[in-house]
C-alpha positions as CSV (number, residue, x, y, z in Angstrom):
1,X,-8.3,-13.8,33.0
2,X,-5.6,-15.7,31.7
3,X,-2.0,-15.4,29.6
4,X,-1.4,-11.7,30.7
5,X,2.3,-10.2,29.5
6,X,4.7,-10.8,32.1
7,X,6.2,-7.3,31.5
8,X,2.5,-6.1,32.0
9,X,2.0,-7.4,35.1
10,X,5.3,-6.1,36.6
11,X,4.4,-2.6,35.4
12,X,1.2,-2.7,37.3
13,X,3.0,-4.5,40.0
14,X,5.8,-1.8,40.3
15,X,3.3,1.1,40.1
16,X,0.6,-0.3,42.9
17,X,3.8,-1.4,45.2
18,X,4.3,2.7,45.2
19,X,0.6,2.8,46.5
20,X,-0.7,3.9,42.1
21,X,-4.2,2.2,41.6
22,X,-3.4,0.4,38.0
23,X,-5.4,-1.4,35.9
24,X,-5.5,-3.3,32.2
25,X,-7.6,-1.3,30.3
26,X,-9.3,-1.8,26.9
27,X,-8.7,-3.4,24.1
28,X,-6.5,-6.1,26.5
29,X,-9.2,-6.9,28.6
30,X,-12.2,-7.2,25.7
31,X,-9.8,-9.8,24.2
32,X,-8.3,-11.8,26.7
33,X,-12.2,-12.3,27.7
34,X,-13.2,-13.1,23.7
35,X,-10.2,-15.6,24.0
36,X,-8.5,-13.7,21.0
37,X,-4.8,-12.6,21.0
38,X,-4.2,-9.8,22.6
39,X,-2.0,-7.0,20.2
40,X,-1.4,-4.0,22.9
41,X,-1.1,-3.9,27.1
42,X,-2.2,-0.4,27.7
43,X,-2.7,0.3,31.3
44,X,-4.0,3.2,33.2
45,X,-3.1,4.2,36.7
46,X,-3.7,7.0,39.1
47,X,0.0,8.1,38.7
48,X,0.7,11.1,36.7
49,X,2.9,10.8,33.6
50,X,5.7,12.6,36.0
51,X,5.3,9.8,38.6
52,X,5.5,7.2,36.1
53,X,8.4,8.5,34.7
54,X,10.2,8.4,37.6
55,X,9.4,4.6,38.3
56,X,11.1,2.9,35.0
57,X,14.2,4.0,33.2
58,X,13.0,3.4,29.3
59,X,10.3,5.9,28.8
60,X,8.6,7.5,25.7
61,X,6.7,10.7,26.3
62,X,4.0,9.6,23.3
63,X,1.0,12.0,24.7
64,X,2.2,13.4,28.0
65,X,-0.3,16.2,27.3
66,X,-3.1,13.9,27.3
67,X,-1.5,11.6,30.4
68,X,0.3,8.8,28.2
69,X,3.9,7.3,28.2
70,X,5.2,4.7,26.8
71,X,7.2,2.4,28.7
72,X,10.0,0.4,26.8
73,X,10.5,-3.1,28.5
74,X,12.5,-6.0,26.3
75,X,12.4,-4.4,22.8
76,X,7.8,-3.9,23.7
77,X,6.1,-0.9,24.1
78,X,3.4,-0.4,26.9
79,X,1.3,2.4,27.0
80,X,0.2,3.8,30.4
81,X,-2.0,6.9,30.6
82,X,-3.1,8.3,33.8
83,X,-7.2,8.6,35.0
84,X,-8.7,11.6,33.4
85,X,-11.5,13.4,33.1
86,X,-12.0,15.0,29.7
87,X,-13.7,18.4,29.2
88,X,-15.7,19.8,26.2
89,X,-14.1,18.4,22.8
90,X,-13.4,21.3,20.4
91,X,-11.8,19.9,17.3
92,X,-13.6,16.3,16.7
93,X,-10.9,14.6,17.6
94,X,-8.9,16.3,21.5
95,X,-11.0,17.5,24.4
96,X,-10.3,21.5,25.7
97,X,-9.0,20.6,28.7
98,X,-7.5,17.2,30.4
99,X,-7.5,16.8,34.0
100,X,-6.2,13.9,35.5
101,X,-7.9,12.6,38.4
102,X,-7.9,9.3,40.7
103,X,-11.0,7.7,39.7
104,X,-10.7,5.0,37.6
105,X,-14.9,4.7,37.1
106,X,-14.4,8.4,35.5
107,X,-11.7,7.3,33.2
108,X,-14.3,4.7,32.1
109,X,-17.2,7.2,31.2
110,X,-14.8,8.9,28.7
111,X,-14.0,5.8,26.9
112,X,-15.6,4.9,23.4
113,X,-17.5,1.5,23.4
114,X,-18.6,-0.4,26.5
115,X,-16.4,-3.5,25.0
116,X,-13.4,-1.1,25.2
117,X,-14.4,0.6,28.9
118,X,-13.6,-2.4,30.8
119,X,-10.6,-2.6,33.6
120,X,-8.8,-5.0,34.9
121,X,-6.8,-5.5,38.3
122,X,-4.9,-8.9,37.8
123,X,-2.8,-8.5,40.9
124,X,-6.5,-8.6,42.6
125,X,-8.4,-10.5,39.7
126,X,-10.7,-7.2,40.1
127,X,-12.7,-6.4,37.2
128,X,-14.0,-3.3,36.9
129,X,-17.5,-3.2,34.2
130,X,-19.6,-0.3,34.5
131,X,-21.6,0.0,31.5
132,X,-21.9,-3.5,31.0
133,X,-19.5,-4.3,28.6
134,X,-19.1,-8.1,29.3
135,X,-23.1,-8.5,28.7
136,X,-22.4,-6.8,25.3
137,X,-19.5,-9.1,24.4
138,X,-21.9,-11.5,25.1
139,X,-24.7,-10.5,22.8
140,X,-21.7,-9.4,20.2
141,X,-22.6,-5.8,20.4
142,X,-20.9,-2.6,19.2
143,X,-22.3,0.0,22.0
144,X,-21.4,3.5,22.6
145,X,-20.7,4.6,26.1
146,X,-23.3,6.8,27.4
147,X,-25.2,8.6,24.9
148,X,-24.2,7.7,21.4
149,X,-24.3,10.9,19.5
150,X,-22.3,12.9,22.3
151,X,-19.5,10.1,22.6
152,X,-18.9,10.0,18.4
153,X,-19.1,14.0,18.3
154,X,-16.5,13.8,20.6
155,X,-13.9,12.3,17.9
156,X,-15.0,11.9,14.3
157,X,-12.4,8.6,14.5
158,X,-15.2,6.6,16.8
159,X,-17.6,6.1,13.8
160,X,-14.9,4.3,11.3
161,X,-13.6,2.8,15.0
162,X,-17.2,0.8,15.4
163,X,-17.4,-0.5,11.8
164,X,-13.6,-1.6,12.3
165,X,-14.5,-3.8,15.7
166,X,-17.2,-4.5,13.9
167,X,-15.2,-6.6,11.3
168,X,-12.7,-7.6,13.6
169,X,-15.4,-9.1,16.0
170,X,-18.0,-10.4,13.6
171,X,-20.2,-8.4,15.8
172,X,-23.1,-5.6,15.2
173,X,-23.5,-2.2,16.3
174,X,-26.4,-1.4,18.5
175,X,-28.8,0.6,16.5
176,X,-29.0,3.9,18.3
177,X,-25.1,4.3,17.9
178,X,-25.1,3.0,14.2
179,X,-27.7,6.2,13.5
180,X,-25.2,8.2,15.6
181,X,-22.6,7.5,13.0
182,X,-24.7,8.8,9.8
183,X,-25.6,11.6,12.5
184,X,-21.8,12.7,12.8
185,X,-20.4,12.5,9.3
186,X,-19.6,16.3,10.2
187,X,-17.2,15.5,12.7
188,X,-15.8,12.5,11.1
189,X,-15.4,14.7,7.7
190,X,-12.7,17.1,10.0
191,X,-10.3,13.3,11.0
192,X,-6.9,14.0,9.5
193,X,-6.2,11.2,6.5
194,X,-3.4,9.6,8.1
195,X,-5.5,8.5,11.1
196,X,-8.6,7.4,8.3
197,X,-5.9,5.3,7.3
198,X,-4.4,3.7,9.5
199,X,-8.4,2.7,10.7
200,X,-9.1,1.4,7.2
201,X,-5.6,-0.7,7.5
202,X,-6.4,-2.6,10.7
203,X,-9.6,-3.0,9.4
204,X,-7.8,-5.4,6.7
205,X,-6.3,-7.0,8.9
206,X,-9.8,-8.5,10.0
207,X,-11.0,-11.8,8.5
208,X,-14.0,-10.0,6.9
209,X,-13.4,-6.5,6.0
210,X,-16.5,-6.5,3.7
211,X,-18.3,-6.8,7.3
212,X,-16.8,-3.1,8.1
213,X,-16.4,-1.3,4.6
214,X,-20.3,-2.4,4.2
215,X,-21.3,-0.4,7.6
216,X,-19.6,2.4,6.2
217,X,-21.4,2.4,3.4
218,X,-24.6,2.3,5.1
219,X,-23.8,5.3,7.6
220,X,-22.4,7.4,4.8
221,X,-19.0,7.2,5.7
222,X,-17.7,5.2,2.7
223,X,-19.2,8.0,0.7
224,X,-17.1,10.5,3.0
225,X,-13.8,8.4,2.5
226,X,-13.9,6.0,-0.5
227,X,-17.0,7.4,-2.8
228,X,-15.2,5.5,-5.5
229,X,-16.5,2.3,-3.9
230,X,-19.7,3.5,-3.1
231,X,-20.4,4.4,-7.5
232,X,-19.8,0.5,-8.1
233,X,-23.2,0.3,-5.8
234,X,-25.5,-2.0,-8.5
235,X,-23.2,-1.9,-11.4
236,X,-24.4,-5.0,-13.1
237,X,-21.4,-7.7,-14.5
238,X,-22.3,-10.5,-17.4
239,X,-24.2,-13.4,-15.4
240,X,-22.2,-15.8,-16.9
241,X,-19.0,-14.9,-14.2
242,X,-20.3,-13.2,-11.8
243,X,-23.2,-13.0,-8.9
244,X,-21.9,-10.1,-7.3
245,X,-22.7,-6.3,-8.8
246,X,-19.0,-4.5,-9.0
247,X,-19.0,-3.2,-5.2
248,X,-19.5,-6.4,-3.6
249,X,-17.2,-8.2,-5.9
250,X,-14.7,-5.8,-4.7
251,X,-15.6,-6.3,-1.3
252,X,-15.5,-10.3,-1.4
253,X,-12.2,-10.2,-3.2
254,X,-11.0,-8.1,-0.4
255,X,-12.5,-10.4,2.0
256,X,-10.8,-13.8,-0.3
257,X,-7.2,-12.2,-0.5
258,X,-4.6,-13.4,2.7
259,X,-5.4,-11.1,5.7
260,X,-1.6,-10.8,6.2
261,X,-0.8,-9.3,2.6
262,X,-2.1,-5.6,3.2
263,X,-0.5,-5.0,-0.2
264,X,-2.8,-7.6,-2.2
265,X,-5.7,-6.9,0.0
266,X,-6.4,-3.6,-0.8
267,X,-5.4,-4.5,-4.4
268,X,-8.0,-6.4,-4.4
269,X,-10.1,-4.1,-3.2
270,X,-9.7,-1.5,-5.7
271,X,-8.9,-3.9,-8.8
272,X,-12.3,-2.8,-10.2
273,X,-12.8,0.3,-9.1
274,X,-13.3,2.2,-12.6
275,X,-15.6,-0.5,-13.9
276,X,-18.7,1.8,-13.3
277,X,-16.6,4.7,-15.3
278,X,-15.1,2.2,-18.3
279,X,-18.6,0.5,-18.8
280,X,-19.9,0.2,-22.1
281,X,-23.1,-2.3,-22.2
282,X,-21.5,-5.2,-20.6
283,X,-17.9,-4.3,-21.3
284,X,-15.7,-2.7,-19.3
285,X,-13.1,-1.2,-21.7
286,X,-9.4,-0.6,-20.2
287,X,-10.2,-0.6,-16.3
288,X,-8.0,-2.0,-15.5
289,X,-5.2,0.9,-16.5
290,X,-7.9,3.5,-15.8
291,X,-8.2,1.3,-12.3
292,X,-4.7,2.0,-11.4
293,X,-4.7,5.4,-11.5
294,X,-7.5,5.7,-9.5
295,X,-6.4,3.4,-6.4
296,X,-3.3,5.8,-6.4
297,X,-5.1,8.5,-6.1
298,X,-7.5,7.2,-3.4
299,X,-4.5,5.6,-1.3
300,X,-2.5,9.5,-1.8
301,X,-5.4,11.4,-0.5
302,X,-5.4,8.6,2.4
303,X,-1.7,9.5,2.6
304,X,-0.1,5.5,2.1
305,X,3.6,5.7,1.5
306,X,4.5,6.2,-1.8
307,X,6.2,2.7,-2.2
308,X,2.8,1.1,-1.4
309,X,0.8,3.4,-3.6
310,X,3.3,2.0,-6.2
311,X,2.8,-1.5,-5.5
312,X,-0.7,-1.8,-4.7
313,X,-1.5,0.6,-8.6
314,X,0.9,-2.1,-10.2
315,X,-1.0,-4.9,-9.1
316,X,-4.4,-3.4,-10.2
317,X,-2.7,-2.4,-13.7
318,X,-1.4,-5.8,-14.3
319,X,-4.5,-7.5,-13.1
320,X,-5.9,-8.9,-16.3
321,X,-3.3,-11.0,-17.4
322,X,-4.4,-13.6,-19.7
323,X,-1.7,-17.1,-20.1
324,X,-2.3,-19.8,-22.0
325,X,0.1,-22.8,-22.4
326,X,1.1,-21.2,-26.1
327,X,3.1,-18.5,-25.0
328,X,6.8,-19.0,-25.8
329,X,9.2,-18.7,-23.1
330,X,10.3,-15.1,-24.3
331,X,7.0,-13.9,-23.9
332,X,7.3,-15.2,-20.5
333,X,10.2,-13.7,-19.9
334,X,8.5,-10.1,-21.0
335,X,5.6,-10.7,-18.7
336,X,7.6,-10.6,-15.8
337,X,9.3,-7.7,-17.0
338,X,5.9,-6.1,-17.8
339,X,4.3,-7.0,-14.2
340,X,7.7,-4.8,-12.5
341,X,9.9,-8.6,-11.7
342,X,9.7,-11.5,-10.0
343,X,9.1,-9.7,-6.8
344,X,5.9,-9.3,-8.3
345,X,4.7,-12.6,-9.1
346,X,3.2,-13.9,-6.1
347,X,1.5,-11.1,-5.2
348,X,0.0,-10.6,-8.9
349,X,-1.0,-14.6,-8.3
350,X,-2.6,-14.0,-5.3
351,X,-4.7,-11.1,-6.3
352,X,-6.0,-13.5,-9.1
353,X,-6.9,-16.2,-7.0
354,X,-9.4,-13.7,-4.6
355,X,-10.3,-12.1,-7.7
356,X,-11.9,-15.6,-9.5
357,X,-13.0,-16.6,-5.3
358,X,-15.6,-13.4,-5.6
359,X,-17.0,-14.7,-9.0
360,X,-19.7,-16.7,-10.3
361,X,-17.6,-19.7,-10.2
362,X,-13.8,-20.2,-9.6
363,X,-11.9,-20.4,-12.7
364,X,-9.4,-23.3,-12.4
365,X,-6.6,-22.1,-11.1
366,X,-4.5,-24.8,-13.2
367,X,-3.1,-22.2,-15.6
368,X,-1.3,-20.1,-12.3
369,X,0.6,-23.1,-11.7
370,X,2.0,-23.5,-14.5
371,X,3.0,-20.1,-15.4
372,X,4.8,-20.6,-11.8
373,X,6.7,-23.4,-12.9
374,X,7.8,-21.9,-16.0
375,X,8.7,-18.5,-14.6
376,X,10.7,-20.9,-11.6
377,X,12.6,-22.4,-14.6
378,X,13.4,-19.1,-15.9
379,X,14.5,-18.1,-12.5
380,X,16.4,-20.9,-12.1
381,X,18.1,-20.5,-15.7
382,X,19.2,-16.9,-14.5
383,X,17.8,-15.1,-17.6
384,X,18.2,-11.0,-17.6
385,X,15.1,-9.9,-17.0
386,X,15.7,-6.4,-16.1
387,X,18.3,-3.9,-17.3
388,X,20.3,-4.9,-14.0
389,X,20.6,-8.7,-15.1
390,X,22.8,-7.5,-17.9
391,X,26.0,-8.4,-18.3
392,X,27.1,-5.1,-19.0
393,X,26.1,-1.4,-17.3
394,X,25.7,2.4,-18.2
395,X,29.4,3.1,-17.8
396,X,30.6,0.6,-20.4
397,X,27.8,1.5,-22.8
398,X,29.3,5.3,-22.4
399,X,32.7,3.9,-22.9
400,X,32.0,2.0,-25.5
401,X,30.0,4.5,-27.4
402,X,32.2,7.7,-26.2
403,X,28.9,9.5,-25.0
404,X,28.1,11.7,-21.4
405,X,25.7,10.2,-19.4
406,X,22.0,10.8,-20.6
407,X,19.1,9.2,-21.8
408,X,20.3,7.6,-24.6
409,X,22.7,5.1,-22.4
410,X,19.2,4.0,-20.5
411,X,17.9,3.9,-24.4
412,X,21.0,1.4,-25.0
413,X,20.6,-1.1,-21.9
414,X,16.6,-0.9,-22.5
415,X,17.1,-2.2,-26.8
416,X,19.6,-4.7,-25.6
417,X,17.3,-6.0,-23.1
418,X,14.7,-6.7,-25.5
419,X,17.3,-8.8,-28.1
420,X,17.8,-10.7,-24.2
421,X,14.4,-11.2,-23.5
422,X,14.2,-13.3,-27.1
423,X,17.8,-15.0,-27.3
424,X,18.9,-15.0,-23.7
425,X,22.5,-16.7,-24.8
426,X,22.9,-12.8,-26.3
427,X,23.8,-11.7,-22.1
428,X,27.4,-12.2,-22.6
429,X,29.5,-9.1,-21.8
430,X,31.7,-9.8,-25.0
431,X,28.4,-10.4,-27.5
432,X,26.6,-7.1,-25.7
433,X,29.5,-4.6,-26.6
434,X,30.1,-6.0,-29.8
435,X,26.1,-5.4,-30.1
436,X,26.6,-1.7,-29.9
437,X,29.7,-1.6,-31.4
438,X,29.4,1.6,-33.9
439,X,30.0,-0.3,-37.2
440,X,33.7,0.8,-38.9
């Protein structure tokens, strides 16, 4: 193995020079063998959390319960756990008991997937595969450790876990622990939101997320987590733009939007998500407002942050946008106000462009650019476009006017934006106060 982290190596290093068997373990080893890049250096070592804490001065006790720290070495985080053995799992999700031991083939039974129970000594170029892991990387498999429907009973996170390296891999899960999954809903029903989440976020981050969200939907666990998805199931759209019923049309937007843009990704996702609810014949009346308020929901039960919720319900809202070369530069100017600001634009763009890649055939996209240019000229012209481009502010409208703060200042700015928005020479400080000049 090959292009291992400096800072890794020391670690191990540093812990076996003090006589600690220590080892790469996991997701590090599975990638540096798929040739992929590698995103976390977790080791594991016969010391105990105590004993490693004593060896390195920047330590973070992340699960000390459970035998992990975190050791802090230029501005990266390492997790080291020690060699356990867990007991009986109680709760879907933390065994009864931990107790650490010095057998590093132990520590492998407990692990997940035989892609993920793989160890590696690169001081020694030792690699430790007891459940044949490297054979399954080979055939591109998804395999539980051990029996299947113990090892996904044991954490009801596993099941979304193997549809996630599922889509990350481009690889299939073996059948017996694919039927485990639909076997374990139970358990997987009990997984606090917030780790649902941030599973269903990596999983974005995979070139094909259709690849995972579609396993999910074959185990049950879509219906679990997003059933919203699952009801666009064979929703029919007009032949004459689309292939795809509503739920894959979703999905292969998902799959078209910029793996990097987590915002637009699970816009994209969700931009048609009330279609099967606003349906009348072949129309789809209003979903995309309807659609809004339903991807906040789903992303508040799935506990996003409320500025994402915010962004990602804006982009489905604003969705169906419809520019044609007649539009005058003031109604320009109020579409970018309507779509929340520039900010918003590229985004918005973006989610168009994976929307018209998961149709019938990609509309020309022509028409995007140039809306761009013309909001870039407006840009460029410095034209108020929000109450906060205005020349003047709250305080000298209460001046001006002799009023306490309230909602009729806000009403003030927001009527003299829209006199801006159509004459932008009117955002002049001078012109705006002799605007709402009470007349004598």
């Amino acid at each position: 193995m090959t292009n291992i982290s400096a800072n890794a190596l020391n670690i191990i290093k540093t812990l076996q020079n003090k006589g600690f068997p220590a080892y790469l373990v996991g997701g590090s080893v599975r990638d540096n063998l798929l040739d992929l890049p590698v995103e976390e250096w977790d080791i594991t070592t016969a010391a105990t959390p105590q004993e490693v804490s004593r060896l390195f001065t920047k330590i973070v006790p992340t699960g000390i319960e459970y035998g992990t720290v975190t050791i802090l070495l230029d501005g990266e985080a390492y997790e080291v756990t020690t060699f356990r053995a867990d007991e009986k799992y109680i709760d879907g999700r933390h065994p009864s008991n931990v107790v650490f031991t010095e057998d590093i083939h132990l520590d492998l039974s407990r692990r997940d997937f035989t892609i993920n129970a793989l160890a590696y000594d690169p001081l020694n170029d030792q690699l430790i595969d007891d459940f044949n892991g490297q054979q399954d990387l080979k055939a591109k498999l998804i395999r539980a450790v051990g029996n299947p429907l113990e090892r996904l009973s044991e954490d009801g996170l596993r099941s979304i876990r193997a549809c996630r390296f599922a889509a990350k891999l481009n690889f299939v899960i073996e059948p017996a622990t694919l039927a485990a999954v639909s076997q374990t809903l139970a358990v997987t029903k009990t997984v606090a939101p917030e780790r649902v989440r941030d599973e269903l976020v990596k999983m974005l981050a995979s070139a094909q997320p259709s690849i995972g969200l579609d396993l999910m939907r074959q185990t049950g666990l879509l219906q679990l987590i997003i059933p919203e998805l699952v009801a666009c199931i064979d929703v029919k759209q007009p032949a004459e733009f689309h292939k795809y019923d509503v739920y894959w049309h979703n999905l292969y937007a998902c799959d078209a939007a910029d793996k990097a843009k987590r915002i637009v990704r699970l816009a994209a996702l969700f931009h048609d998500i009330s279609k099967p609810a606003c349906q009348v014949d072949m129309t789809f009346y209003n979903h995309d407002q309807v659609g809004a308020n339903v991807a906040e929901q789903i992303l508040k039960r799935l506990r996003f942050g409320n500025q994402e919720i915010a962004q990602v319900s804006n982009l489905v809202r604003q969705h169906m946008f419809h520019y044609t070369s007649d539009w005058t530069d003031s109604a320009v100017r109020r579409f970018i106000k309507r779509i929340g600001g520039v900010a918003n634009v590229a985004d918005l763009f973006a989610l168009r462009l994976a929307d018209t890649k998961a149709m019938e055939r990609e509309i020309e996209s022509d028409y995007l650019k140039e809306l761009r240019k013309r909001i870039d000229k407006i840009i460029d012209e410095e034209n108020a476009l929000d109450v906060k481009d205005l020349k003047i502010n709250g305080t000298d409208v209460m001046e001006q006017l002799q009023i306490p703060p309230g909602k009729k200042v806000g009403a003030v700015l927001n009527a003299l934006l829209e006199k801006v928005l159509d004459q932008p020479e009117l955002n002049d400080r001078e012109t705006l106060l002799k605007l709402i000049t009470p007349s004598s």
